[in-house]
C-alpha positions as CSV (number, residue, x, y, z in Angstrom):
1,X,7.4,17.3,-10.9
2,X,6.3,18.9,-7.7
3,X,7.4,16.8,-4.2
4,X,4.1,15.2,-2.9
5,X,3.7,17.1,-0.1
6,X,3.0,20.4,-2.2
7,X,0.1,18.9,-4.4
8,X,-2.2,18.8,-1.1
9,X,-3.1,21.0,1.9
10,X,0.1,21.3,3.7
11,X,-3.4,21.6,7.0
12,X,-4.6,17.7,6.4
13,X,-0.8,16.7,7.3
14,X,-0.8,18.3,10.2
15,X,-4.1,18.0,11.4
16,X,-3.5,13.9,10.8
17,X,-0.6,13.8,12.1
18,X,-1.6,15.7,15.7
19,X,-4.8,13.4,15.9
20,X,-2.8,10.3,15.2
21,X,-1.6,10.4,18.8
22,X,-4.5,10.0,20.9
23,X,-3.7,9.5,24.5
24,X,-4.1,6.8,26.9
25,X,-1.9,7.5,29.7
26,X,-0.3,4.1,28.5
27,X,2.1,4.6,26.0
28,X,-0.1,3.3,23.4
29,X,-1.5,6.1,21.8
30,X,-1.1,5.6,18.2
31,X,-4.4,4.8,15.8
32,X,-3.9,1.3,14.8
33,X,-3.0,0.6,11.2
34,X,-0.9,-1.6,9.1
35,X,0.7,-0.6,5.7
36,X,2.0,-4.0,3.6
37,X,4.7,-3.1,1.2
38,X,5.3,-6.6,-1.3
39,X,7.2,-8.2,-4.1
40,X,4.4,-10.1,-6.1
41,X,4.6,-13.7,-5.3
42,X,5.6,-13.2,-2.0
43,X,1.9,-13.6,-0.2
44,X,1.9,-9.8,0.8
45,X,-1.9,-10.5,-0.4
46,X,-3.1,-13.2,1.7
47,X,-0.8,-12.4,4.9
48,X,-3.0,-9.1,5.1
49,X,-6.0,-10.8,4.6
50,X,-5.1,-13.5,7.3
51,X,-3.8,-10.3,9.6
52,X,-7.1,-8.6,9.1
53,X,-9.2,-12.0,10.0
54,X,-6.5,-12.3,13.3
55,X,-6.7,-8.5,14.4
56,X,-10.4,-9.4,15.1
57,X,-13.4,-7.3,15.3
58,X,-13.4,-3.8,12.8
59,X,-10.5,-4.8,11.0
60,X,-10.6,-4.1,7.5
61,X,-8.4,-4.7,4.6
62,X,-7.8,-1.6,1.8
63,X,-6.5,-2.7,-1.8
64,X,-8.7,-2.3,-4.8
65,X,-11.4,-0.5,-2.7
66,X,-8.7,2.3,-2.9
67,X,-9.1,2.5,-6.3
68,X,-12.9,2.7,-6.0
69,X,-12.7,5.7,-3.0
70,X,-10.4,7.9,-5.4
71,X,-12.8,7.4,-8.5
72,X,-15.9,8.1,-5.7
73,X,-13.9,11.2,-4.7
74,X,-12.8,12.7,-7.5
75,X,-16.0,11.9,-9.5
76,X,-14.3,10.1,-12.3
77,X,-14.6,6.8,-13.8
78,X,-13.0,4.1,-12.0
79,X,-11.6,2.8,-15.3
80,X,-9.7,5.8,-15.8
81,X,-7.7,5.7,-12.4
82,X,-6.9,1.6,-13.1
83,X,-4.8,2.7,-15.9
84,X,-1.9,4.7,-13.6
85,X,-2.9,2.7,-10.2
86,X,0.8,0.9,-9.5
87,X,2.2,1.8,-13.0
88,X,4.6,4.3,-14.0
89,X,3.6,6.9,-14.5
90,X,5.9,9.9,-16.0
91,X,8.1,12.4,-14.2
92,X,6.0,15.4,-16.3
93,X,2.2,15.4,-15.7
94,X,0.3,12.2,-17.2
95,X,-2.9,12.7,-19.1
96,X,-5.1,10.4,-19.1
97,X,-8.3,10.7,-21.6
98,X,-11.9,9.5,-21.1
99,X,-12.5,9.0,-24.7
100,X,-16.6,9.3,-24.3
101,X,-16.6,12.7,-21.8
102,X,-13.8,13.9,-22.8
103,X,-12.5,14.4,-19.1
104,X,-8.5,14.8,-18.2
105,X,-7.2,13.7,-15.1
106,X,-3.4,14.8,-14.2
107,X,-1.3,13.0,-12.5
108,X,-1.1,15.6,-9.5
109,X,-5.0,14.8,-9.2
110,X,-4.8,11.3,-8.5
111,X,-1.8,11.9,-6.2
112,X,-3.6,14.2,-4.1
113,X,-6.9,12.3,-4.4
114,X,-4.7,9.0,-3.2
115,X,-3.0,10.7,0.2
116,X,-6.3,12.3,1.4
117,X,-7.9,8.4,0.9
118,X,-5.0,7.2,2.6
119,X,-5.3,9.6,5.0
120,X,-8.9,8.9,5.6
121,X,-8.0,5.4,6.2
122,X,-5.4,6.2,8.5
123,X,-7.7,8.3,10.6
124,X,-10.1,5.4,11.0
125,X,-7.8,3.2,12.2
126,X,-8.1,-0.8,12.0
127,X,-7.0,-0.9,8.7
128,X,-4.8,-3.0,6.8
129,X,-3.7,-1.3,3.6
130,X,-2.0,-3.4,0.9
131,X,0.6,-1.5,-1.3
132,X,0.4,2.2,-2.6
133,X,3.1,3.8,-0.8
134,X,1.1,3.7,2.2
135,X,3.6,3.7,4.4
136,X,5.4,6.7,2.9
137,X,1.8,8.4,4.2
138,X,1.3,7.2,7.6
139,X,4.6,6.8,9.6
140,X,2.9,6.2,12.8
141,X,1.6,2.9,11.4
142,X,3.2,-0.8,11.4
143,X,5.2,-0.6,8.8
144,X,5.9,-3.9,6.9
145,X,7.5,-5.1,3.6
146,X,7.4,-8.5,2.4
147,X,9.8,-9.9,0.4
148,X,10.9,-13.5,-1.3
149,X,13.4,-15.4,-2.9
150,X,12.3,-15.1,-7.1
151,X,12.4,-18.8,-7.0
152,X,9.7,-18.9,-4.5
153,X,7.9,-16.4,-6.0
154,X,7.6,-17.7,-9.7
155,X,6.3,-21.1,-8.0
156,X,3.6,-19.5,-5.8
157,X,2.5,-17.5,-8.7
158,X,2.5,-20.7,-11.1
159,X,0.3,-22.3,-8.5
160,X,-1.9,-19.9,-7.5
161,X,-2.4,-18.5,-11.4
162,X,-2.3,-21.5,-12.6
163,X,0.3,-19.7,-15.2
164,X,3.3,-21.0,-16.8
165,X,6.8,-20.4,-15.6
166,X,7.3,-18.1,-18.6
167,X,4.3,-15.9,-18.0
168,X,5.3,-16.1,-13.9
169,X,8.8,-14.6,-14.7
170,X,7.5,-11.9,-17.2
171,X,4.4,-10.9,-14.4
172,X,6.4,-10.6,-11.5
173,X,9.4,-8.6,-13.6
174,X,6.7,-5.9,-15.0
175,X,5.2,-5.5,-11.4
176,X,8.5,-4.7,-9.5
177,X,9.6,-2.7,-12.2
178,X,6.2,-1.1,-12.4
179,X,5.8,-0.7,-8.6
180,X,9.9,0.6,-7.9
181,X,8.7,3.1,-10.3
182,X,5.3,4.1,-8.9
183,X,7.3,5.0,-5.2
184,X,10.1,6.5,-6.8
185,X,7.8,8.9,-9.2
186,X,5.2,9.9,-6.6
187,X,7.3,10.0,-3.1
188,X,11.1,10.1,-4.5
189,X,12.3,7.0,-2.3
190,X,13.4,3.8,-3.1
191,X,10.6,1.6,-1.5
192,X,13.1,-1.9,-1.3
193,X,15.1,-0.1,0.8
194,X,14.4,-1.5,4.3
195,X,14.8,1.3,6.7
196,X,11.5,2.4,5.6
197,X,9.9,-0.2,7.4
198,X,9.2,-1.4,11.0
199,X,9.9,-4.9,9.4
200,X,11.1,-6.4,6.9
201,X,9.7,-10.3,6.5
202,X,10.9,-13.2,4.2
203,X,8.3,-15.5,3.1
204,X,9.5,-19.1,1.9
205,X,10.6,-22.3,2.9
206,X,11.4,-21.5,6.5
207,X,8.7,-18.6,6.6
208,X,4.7,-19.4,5.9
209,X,2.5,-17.5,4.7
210,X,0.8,-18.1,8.4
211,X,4.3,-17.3,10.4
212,X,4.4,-14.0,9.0
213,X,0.8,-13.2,9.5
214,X,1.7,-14.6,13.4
215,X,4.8,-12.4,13.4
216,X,3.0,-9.3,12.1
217,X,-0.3,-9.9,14.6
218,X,2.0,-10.1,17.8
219,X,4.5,-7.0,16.7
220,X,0.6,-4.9,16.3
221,X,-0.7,-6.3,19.2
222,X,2.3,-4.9,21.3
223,X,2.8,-2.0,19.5
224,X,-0.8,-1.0,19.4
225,X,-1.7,-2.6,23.0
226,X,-4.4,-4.5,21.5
């Protein structure tokens, strides 16, 4: 499979890139956005929608409306784009069928429809995205993972899914597997490891769901001058 920067216009890299520092004559010259890397069960979720409520004004969170801007762009059903969104999809080219129209998608296609989206997002700025590699595609943001003890994890999900402990454990497995795989595959990097973040926060008993957002809102603030 080709690297991801070869399936798009090597031109909307660089053309993002030089507009992404705008400047000030402060220092703060970069377009404010905030990628959230998560484990499921670790609030990733509602920390960016608290962050995005904090940031104030024009702040908008970016998570299944992704999904919806790729099917919008690439004029194919939404349906068909659910079925690789986060999964894993194979090293060779996937092809996925639209049984009715008989329309293929490759997987190169929804990689390159996904960066320009991500892209676009990037470019307007006040944005918090929620998974998808995002951070992989905009460097300049605030990069954050968050992570949690499994423990922690299978109880939030138990309460908040009102699930089982059985069907917890068995969810949160398939997702990390499923999203380790998704990085790997499209961008070739191992997203847990933490260098590829600004920060790297630990949700649980001695981190809230509303410390983190607090942590993450100040680090923006400063780093964006907000």
């Amino acid at each position: 499979m080709r690297k991801i920067y070869q399936l798009i216009d090597k031109n909307i890299l660089k053309d993002y890139f030089s507009e992404q520092l705008i400047s000030k004559g402060d220092g703060c010259g970069y377009i404010p956005v905030i990628t959230i890397s998560r484990e499921m069960g670790a609030g990733g979720h509602p920390i960016a929608e608290l962050i995005t409520k904090e940031m104030g004004k024009g702040w908008k969170i970016y998570h299944k409306q992704i999904i919806d801007k790729i099917a919008e762009t690439s004029k194919l059903k939404k349906e068909l784009f659910k079925e690789i969104d986060e999964k894993n999809p194979s090293i060779t080219e996937t092809i996925l069928k639209d049984l009715f129209r008989k329309k293929y998608v490759t997987l190169s296609v929804y990689h390159k429809h996904l960066i320009e989206v991500l892209l676009a997002i990037g470019k307007r700025g006040k944005a918090v995205i929620v998974g998808r590699g995002a951070n992989f595609v905009l460097p300049h943001a605030l990069n954050v993972r968050v992570v949690c003890e499994m423990e922690q994890r299978i109880k939030w999900e138990m309460e908040f899914e009102k699930i089982s402990r059985k069907e917890a454990i068995k969810r949160i497995t398939k997702s990390d597997k499923e999203r380790v795989e998704f990085v790997n595959n499209l961008f070739h990097h191992d997203l847990r490891k933490a260098h590829y973040y600004d920060l790297v926060i630990r949700t649980g008993q001695h981190m809230s769901i509303h410390d983190a957002t607090n942590v993450i809102v100040n680090l923006a603030k400063r780093k964006f001058c907000i």
